[in-house]
CHARMM-style PDB file with segment names, atoms N, HN, CA, C and O in Angstrom:
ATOM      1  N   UNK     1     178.470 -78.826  -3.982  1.00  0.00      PROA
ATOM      2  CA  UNK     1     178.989 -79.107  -2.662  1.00  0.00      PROA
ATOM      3  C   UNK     1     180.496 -79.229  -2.768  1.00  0.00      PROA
ATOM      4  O   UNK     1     181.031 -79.927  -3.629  1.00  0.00      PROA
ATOM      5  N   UNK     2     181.252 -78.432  -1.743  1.00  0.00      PROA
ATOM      6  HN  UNK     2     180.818 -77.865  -1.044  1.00  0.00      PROA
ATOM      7  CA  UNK     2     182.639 -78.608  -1.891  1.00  0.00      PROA
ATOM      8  C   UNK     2     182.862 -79.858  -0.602  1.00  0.00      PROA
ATOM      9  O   UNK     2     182.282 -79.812   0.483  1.00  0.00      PROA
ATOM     10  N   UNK     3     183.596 -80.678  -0.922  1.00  0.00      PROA
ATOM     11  HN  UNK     3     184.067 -80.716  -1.804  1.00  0.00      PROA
ATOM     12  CA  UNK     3     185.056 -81.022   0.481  1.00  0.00      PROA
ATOM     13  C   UNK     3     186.189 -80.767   1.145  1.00  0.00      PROA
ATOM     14  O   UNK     3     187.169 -81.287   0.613  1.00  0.00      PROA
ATOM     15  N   UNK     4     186.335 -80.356   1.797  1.00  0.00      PROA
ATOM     16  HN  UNK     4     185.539 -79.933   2.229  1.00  0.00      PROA
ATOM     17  CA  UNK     4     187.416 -79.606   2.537  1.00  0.00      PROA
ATOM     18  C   UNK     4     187.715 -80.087   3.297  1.00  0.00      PROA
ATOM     19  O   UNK     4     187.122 -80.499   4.294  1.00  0.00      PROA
ATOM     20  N   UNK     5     189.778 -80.186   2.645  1.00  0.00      PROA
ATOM     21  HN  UNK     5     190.260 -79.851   1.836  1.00  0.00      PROA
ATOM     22  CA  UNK     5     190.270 -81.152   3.597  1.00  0.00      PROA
ATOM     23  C   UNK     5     191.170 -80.422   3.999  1.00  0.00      PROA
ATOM     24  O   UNK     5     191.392 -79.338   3.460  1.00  0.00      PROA
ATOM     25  N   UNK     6     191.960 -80.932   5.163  1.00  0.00      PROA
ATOM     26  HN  UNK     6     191.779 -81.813   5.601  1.00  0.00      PROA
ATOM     27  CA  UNK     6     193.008 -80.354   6.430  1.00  0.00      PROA
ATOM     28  C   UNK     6     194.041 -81.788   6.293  1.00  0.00      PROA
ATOM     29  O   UNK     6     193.593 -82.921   6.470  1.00  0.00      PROA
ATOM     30  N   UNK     7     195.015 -81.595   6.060  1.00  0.00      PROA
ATOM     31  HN  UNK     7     195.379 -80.674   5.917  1.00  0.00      PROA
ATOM     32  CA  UNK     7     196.509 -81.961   6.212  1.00  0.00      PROA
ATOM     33  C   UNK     7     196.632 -82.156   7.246  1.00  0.00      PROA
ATOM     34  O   UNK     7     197.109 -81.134   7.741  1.00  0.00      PROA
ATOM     35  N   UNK     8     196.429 -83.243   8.322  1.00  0.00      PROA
ATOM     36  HN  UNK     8     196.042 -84.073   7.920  1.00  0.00      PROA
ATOM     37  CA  UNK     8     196.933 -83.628   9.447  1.00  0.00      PROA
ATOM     38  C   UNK     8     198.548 -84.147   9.423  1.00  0.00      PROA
ATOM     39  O   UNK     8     198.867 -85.200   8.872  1.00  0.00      PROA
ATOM     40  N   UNK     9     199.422 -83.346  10.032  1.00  0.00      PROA
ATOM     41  HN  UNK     9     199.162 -82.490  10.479  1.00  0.00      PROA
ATOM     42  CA  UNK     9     200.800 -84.046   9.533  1.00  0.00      PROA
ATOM     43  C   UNK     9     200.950 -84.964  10.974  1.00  0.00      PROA
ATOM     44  O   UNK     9     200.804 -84.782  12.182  1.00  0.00      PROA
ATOM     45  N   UNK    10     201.419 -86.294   9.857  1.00  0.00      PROA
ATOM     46  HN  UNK    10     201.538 -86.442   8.875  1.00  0.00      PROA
ATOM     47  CA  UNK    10     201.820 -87.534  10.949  1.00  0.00      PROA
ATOM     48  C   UNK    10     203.128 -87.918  10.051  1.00  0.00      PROA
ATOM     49  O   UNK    10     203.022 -88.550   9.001  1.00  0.00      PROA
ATOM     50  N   UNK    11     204.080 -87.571  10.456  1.00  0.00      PROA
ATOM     51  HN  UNK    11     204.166 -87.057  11.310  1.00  0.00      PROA
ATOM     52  CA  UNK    11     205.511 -87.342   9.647  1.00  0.00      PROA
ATOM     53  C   UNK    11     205.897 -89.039   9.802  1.00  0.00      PROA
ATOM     54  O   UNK    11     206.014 -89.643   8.736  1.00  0.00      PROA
ATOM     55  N   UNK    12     206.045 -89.620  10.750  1.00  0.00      PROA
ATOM     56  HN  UNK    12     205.950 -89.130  11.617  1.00  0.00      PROA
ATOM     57  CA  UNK    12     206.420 -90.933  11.595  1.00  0.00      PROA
ATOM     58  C   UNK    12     205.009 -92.384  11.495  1.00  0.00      PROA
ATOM     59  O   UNK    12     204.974 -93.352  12.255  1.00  0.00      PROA
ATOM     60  N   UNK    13     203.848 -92.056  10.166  1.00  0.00      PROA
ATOM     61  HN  UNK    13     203.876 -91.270   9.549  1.00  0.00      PROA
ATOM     62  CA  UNK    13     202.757 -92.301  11.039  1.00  0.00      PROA
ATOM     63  C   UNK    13     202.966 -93.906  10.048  1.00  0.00      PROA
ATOM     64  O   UNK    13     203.057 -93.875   8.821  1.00  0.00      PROA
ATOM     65  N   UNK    14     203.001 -94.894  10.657  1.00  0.00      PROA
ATOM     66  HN  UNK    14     202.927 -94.919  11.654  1.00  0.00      PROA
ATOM     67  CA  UNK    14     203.007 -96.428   9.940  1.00  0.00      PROA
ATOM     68  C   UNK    14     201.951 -97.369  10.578  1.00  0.00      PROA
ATOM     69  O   UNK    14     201.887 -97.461  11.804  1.00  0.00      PROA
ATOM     70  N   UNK    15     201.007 -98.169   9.653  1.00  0.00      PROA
ATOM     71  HN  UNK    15     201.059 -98.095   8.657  1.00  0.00      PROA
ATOM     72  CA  UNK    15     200.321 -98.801   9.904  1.00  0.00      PROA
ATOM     73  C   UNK    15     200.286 -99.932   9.061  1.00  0.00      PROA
ATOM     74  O   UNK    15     200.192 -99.713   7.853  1.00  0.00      PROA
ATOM     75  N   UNK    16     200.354-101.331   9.538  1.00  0.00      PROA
ATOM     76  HN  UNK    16     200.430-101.508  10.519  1.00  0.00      PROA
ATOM     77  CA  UNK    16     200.639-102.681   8.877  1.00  0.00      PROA
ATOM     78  C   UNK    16     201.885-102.087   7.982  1.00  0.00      PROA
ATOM     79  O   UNK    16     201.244-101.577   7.062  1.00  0.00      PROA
ATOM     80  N   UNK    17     203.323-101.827   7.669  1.00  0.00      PROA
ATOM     81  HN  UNK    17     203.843-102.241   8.416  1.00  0.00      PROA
ATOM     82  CA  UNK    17     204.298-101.899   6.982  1.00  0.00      PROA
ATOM     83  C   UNK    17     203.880-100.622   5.647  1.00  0.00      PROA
ATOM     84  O   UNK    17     204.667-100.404   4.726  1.00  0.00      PROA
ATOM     85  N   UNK    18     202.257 -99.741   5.805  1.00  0.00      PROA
ATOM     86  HN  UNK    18     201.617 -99.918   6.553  1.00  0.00      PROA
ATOM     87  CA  UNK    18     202.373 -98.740   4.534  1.00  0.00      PROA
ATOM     88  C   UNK    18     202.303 -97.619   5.130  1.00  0.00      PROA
ATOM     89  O   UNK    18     201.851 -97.438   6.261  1.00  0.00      PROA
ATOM     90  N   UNK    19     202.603 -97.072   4.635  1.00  0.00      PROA
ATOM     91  HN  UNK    19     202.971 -97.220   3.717  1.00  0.00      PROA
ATOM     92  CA  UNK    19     202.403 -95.976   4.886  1.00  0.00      PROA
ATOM     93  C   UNK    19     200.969 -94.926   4.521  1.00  0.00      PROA
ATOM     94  O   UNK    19     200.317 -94.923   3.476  1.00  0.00      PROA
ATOM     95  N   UNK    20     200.774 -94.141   5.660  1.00  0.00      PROA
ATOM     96  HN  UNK    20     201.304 -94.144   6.509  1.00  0.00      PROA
ATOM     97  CA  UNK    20     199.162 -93.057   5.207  1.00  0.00      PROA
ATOM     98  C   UNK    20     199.521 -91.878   5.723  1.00  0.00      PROA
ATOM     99  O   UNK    20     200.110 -91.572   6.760  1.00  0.00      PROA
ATOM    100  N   UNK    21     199.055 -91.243   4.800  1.00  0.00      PROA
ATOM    101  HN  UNK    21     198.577 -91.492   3.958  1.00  0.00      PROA
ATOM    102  CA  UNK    21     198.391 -89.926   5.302  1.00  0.00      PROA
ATOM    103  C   UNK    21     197.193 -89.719   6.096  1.00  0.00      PROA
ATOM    104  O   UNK    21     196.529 -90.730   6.324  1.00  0.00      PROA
ATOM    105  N   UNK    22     196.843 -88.771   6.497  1.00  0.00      PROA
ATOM    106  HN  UNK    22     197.383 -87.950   6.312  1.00  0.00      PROA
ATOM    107  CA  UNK    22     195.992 -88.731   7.681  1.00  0.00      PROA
ATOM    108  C   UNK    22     195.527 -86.720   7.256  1.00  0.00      PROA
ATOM    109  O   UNK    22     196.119 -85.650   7.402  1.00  0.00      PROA
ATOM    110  N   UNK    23     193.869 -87.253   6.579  1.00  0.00      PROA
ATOM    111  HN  UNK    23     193.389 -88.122   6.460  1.00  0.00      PROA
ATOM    112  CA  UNK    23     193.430 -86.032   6.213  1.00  0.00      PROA
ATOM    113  C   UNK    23     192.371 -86.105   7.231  1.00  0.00      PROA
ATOM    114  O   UNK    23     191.952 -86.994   7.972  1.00  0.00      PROA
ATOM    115  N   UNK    24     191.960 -84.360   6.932  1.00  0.00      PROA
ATOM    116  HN  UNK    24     192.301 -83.638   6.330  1.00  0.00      PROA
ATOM    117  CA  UNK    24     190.624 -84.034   8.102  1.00  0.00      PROA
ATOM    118  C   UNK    24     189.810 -83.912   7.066  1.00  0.00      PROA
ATOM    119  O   UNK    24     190.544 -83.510   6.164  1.00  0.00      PROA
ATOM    120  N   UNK    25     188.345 -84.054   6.501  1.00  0.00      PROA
ATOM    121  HN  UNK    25     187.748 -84.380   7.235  1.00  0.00      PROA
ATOM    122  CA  UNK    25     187.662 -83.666   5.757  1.00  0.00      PROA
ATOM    123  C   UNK    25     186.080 -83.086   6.552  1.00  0.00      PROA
ATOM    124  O   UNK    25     185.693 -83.278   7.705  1.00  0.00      PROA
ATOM    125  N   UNK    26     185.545 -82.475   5.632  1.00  0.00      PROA
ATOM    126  HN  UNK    26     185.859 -82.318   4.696  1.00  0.00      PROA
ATOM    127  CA  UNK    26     184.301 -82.159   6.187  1.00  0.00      PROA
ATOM    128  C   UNK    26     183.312 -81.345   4.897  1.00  0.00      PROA
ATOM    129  O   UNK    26     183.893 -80.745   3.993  1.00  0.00      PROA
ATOM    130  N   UNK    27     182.163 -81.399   4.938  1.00  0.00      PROA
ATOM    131  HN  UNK    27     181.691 -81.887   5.672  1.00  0.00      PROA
ATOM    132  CA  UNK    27     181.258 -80.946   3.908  1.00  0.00      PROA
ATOM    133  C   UNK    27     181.335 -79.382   4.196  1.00  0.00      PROA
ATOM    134  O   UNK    27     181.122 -79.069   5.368  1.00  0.00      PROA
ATOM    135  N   UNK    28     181.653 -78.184   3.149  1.00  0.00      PROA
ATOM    136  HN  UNK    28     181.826 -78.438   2.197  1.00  0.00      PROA
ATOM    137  CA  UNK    28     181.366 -77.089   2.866  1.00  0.00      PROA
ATOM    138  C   UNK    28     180.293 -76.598   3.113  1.00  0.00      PROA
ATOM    139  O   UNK    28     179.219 -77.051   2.718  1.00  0.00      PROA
ATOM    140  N   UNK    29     180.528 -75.079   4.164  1.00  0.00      PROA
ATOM    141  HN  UNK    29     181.400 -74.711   4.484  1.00  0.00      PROA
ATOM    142  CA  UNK    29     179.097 -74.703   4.609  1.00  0.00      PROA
ATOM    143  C   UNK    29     178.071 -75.933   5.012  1.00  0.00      PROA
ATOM    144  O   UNK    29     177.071 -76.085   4.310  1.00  0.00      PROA
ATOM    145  N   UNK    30     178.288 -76.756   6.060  1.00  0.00      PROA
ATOM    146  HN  UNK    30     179.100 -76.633   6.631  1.00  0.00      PROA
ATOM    147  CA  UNK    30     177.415 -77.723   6.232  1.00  0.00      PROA
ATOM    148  C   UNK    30     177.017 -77.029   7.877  1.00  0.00      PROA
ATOM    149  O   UNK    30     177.452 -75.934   8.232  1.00  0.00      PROA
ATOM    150  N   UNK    31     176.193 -77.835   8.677  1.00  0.00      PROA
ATOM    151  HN  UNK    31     175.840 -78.725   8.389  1.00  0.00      PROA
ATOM    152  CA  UNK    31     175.555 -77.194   9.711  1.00  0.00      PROA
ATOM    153  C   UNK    31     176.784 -77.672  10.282  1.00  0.00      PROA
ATOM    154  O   UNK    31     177.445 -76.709  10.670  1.00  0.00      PROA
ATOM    155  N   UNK    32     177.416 -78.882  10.511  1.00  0.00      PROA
ATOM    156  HN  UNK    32     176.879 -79.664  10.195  1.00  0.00      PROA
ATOM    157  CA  UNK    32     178.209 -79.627  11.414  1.00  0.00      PROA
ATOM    158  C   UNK    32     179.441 -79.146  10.822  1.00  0.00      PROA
ATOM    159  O   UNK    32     179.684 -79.544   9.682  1.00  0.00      PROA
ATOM    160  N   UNK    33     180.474 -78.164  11.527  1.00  0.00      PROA
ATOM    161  HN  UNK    33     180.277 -77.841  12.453  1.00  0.00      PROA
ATOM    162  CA  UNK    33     181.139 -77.631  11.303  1.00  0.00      PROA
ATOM    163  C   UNK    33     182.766 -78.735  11.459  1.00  0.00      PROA
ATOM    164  O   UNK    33     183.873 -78.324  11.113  1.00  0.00      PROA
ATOM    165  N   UNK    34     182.486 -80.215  12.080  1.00  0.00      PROA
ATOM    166  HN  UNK    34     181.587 -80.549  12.361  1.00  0.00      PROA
ATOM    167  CA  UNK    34     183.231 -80.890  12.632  1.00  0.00      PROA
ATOM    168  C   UNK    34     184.004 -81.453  11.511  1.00  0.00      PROA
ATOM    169  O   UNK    34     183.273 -81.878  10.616  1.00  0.00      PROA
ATOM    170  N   UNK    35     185.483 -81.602  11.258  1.00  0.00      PROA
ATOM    171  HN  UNK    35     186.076 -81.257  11.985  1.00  0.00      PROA
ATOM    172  CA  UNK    35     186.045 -82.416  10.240  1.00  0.00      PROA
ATOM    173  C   UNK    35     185.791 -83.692  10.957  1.00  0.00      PROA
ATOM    174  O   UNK    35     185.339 -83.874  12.087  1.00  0.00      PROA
ATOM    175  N   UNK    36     186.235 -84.652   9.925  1.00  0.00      PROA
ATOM    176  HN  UNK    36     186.602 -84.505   9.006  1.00  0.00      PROA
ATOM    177  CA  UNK    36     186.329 -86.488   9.997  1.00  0.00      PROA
ATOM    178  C   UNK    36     188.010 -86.889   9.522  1.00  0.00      PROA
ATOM    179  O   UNK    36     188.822 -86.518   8.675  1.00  0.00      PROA
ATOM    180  N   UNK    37     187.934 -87.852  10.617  1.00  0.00      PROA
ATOM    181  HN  UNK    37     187.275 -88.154  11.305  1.00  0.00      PROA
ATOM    182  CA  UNK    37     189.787 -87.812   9.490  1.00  0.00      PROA
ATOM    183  C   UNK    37     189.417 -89.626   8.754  1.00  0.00      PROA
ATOM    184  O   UNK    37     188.714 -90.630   8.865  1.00  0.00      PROA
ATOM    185  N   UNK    38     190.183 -89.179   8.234  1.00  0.00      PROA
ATOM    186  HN  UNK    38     190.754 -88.364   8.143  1.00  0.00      PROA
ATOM    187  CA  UNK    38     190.148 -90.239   6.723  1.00  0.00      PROA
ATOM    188  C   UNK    38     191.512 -90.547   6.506  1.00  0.00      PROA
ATOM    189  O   UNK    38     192.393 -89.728   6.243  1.00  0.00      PROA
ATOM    190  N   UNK    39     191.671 -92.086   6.663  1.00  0.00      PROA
ATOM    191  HN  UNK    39     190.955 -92.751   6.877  1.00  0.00      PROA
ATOM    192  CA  UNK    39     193.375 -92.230   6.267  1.00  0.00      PROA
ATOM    193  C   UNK    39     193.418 -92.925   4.854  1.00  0.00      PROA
ATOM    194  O   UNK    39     192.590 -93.648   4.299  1.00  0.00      PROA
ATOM    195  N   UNK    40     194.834 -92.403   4.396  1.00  0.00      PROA
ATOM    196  HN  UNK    40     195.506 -91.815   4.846  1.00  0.00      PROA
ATOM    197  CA  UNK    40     194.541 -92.677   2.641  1.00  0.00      PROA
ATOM    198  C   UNK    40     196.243 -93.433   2.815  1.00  0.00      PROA
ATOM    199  O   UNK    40     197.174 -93.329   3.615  1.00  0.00      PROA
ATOM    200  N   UNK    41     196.043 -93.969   1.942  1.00  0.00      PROA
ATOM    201  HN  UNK    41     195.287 -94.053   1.293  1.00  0.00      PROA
ATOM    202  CA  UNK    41     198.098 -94.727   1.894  1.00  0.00      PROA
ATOM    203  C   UNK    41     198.196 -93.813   0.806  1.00  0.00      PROA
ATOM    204  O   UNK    41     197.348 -93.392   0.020  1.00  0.00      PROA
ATOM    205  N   UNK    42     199.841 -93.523   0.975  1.00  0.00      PROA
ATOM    206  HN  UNK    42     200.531 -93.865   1.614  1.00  0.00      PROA
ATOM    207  CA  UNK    42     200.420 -92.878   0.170  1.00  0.00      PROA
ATOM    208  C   UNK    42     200.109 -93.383  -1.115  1.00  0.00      PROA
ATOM    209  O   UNK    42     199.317 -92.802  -1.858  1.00  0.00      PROA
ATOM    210  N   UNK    43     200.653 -94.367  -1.398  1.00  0.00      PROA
ATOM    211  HN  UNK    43     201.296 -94.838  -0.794  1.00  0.00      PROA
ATOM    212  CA  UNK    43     200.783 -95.572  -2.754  1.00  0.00      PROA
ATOM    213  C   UNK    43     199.424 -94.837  -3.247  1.00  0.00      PROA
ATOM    214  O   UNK    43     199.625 -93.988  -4.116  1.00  0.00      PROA
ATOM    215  N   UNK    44     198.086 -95.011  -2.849  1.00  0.00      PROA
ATOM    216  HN  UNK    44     197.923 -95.700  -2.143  1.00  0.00      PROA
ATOM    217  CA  UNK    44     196.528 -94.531  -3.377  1.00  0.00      PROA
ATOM    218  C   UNK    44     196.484 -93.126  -3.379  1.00  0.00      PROA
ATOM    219  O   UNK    44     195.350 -92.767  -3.063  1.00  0.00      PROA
ATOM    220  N   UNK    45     197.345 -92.037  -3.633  1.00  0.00      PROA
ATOM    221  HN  UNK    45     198.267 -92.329  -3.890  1.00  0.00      PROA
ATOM    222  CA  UNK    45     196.708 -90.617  -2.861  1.00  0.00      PROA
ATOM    223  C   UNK    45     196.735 -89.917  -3.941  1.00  0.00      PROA
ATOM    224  O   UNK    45     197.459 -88.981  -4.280  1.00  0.00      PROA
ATOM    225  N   UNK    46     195.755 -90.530  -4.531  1.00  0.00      PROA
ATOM    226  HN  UNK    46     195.166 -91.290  -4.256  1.00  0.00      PROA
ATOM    227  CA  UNK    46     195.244 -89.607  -6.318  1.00  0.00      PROA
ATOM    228  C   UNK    46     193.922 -88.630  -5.483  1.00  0.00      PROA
ATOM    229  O   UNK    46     193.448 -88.741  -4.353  1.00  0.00      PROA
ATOM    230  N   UNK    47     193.660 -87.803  -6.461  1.00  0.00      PROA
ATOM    231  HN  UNK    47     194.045 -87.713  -7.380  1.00  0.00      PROA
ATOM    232  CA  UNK    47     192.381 -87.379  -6.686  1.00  0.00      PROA
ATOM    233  C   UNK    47     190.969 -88.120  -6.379  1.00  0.00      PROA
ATOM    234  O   UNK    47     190.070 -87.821  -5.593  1.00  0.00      PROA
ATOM    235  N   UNK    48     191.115 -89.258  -7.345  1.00  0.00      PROA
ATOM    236  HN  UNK    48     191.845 -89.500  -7.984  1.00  0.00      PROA
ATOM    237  CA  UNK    48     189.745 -90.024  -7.544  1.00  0.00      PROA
ATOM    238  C   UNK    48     189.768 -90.787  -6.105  1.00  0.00      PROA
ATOM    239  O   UNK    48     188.765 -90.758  -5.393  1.00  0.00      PROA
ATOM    240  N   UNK    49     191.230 -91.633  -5.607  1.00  0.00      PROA
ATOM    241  HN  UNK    49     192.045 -91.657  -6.186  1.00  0.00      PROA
ATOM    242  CA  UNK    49     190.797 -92.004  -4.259  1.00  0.00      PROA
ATOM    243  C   UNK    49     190.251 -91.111  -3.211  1.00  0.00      PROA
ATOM    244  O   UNK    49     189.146 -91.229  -2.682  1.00  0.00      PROA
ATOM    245  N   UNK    50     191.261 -90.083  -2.936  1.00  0.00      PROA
ATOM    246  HN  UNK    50     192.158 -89.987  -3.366  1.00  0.00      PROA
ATOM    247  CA  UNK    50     190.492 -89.007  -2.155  1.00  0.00      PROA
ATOM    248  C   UNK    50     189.260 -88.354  -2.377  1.00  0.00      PROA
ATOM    249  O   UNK    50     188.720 -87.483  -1.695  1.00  0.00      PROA
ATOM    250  N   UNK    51     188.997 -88.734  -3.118  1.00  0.00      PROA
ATOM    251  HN  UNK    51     189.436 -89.441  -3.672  1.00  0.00      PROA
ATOM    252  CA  UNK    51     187.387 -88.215  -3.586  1.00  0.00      PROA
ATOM    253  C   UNK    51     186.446 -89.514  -3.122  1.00  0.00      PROA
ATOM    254  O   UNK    51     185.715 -89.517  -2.132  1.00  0.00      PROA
ATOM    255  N   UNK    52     186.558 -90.194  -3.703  1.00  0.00      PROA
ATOM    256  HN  UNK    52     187.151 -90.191  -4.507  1.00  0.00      PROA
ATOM    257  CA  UNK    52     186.097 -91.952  -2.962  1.00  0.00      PROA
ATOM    258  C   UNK    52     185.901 -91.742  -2.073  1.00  0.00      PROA
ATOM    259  O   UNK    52     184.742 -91.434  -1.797  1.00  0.00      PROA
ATOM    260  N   UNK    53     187.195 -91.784  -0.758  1.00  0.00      PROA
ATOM    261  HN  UNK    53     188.137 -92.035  -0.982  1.00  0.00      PROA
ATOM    262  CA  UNK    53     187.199 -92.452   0.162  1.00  0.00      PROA
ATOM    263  C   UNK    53     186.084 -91.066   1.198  1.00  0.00      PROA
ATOM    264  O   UNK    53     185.196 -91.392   1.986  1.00  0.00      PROA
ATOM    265  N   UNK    54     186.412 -89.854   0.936  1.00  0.00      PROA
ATOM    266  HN  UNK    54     187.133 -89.588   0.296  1.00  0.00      PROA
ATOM    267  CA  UNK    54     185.639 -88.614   1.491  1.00  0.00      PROA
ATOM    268  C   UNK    54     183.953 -88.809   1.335  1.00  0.00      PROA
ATOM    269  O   UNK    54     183.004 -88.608   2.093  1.00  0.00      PROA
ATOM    270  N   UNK    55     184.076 -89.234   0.151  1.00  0.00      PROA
ATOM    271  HN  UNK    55     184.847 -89.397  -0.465  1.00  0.00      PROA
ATOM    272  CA  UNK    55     182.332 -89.672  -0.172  1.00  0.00      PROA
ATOM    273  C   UNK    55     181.694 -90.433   0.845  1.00  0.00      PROA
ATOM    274  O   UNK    55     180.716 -90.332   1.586  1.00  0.00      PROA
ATOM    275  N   UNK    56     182.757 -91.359   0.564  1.00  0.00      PROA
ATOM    276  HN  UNK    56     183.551 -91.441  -0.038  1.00  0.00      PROA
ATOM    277  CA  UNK    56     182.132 -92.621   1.632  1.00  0.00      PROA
ATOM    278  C   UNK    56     181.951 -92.581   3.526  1.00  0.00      PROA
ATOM    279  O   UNK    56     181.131 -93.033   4.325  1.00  0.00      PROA
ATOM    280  N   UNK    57     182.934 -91.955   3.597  1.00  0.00      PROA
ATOM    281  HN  UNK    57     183.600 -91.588   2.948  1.00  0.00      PROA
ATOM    282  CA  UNK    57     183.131 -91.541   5.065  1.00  0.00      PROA
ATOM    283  C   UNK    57     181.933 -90.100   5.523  1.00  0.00      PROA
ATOM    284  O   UNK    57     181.367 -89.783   6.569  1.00  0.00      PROA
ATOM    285  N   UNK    58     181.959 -89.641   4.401  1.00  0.00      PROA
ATOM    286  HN  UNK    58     182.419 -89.898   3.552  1.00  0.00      PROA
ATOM    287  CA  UNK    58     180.579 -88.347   4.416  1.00  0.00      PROA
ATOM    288  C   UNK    58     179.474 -88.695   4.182  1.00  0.00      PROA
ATOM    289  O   UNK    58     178.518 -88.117   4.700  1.00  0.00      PROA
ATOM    290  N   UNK    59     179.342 -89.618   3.433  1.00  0.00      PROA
ATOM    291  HN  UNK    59     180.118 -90.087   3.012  1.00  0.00      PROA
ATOM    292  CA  UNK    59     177.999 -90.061   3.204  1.00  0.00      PROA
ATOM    293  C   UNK    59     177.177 -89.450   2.017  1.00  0.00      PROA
ATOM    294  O   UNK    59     175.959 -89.459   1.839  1.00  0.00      PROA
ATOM    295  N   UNK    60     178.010 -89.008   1.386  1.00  0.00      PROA
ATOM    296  HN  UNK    60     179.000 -89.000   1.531  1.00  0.00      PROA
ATOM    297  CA  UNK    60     177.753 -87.972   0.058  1.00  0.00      PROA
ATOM    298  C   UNK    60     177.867 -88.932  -1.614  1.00  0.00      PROA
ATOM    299  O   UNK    60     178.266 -90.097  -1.604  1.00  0.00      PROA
ATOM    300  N   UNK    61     177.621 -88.508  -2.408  1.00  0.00      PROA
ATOM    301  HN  UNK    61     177.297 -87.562  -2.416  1.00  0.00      PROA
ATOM    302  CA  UNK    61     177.091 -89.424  -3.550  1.00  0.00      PROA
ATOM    303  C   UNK    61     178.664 -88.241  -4.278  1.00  0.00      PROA
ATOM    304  O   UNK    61     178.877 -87.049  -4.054  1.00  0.00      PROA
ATOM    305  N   UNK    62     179.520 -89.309  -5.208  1.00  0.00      PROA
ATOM    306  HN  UNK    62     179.347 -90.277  -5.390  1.00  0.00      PROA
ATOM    307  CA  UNK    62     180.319 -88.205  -5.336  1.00  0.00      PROA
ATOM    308  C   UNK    62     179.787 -87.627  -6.739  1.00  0.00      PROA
ATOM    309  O   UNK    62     180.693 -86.981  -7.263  1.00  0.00      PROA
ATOM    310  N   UNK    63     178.903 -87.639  -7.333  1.00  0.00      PROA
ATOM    311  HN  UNK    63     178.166 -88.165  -6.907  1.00  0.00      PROA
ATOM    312  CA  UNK    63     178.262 -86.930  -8.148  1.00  0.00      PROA
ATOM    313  C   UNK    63     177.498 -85.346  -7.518  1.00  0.00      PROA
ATOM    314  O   UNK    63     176.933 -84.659  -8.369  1.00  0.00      PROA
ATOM    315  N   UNK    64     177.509 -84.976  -6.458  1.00  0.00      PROA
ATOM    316  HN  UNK    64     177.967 -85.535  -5.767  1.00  0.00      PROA
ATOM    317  CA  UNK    64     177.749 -84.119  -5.612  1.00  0.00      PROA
ATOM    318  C   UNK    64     178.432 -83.168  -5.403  1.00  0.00      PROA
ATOM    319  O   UNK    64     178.107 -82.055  -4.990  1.00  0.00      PROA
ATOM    320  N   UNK    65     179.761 -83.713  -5.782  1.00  0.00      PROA
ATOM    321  HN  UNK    65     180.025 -84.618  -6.117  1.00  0.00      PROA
ATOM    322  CA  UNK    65     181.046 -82.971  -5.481  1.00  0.00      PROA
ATOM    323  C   UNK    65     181.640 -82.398  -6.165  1.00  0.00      PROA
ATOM    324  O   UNK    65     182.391 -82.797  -7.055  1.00  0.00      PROA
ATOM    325  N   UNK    66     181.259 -80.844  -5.680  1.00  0.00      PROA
ATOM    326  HN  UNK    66     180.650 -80.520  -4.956  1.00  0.00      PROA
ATOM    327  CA  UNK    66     181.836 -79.834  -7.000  1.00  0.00      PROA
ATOM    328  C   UNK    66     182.981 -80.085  -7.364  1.00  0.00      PROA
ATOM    329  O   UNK    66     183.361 -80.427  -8.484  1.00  0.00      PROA
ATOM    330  N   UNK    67     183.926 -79.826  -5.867  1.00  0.00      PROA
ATOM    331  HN  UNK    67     183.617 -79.548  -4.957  1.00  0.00      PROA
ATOM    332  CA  UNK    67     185.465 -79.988  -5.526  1.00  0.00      PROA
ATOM    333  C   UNK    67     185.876 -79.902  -4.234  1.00  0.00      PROA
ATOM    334  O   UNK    67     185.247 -79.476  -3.265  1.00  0.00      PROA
ATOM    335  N   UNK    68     187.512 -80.550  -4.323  1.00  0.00      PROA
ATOM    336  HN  UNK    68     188.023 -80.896  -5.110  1.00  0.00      PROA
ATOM    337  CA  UNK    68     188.061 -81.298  -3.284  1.00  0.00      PROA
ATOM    338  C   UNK    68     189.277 -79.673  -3.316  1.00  0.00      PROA
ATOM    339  O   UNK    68     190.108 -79.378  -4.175  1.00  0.00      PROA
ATOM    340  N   UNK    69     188.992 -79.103  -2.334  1.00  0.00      PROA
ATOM    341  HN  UNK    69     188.316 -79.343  -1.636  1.00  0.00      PROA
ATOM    342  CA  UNK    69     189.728 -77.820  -1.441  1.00  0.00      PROA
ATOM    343  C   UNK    69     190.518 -78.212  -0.509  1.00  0.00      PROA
ATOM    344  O   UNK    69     190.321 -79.122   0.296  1.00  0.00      PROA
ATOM    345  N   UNK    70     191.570 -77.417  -0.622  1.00  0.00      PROA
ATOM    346  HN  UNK    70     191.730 -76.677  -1.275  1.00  0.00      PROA
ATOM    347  CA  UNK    70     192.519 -77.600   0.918  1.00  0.00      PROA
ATOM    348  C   UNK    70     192.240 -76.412   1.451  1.00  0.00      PROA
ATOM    349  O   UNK    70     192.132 -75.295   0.944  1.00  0.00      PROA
ATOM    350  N   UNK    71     192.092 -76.980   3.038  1.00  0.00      PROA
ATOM    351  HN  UNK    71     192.179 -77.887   3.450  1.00  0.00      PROA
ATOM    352  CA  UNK    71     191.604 -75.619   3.873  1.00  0.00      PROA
ATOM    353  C   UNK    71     193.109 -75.179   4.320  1.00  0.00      PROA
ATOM    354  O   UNK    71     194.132 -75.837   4.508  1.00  0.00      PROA
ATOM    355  N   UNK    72     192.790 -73.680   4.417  1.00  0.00      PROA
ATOM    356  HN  UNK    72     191.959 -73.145   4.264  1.00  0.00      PROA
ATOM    357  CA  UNK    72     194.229 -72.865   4.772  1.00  0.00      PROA
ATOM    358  C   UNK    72     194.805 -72.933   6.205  1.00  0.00      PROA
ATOM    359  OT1 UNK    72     195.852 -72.345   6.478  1.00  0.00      PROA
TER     360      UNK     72
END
C-alpha cells in the first residue's frame, strides 16, 4: 500500500506560536479517491512522523506501508 501526499502550501500558516505544514494524504488506488489533510510542525517533519501521523489519520497499520509518495 502506498500514501500519497499533496503539499498544501500555507506559507503564513501559525498555530499556538509553531509552526505546520499542512499535507493532503490519501491511500493509493483506494475506492475513496478523497485526500485527508494532516498537520505536521515543522520541528517533527521526518519521515517516521509523517508516516505515524498518516497511519493514524488513515487508519492503516504502518506495517502496511510500502511508501510515502508525493503526488505531482
Amino acid at each position: 500500500m502506498s500514501v500519497i501526499l499533496d503539499r498544501n502550501v500555507q506559507s503564513n500558516y501559525l498555530l499556538s506560536t509553531e509552526e505546520k505544514i499542512v499535507l493532503k494524504a490519501r491511500i493509493a488506488e483506494s475506492l475513496d479517491p478523497d485526500f485527508i489533510e494532516i498537520e505536521v510542525p515543522l520541528k517533527d517533519l521526518t519521515y517516521e512522523n509523517v508516516c505515524r501521523i498518516c497511519c493514524e489519520e488513515l487508519e492503516v497499520s504502518p506495517k502496511h506501508v510500502l511508501k510515502l509518495r508525493k503526488a505531482s
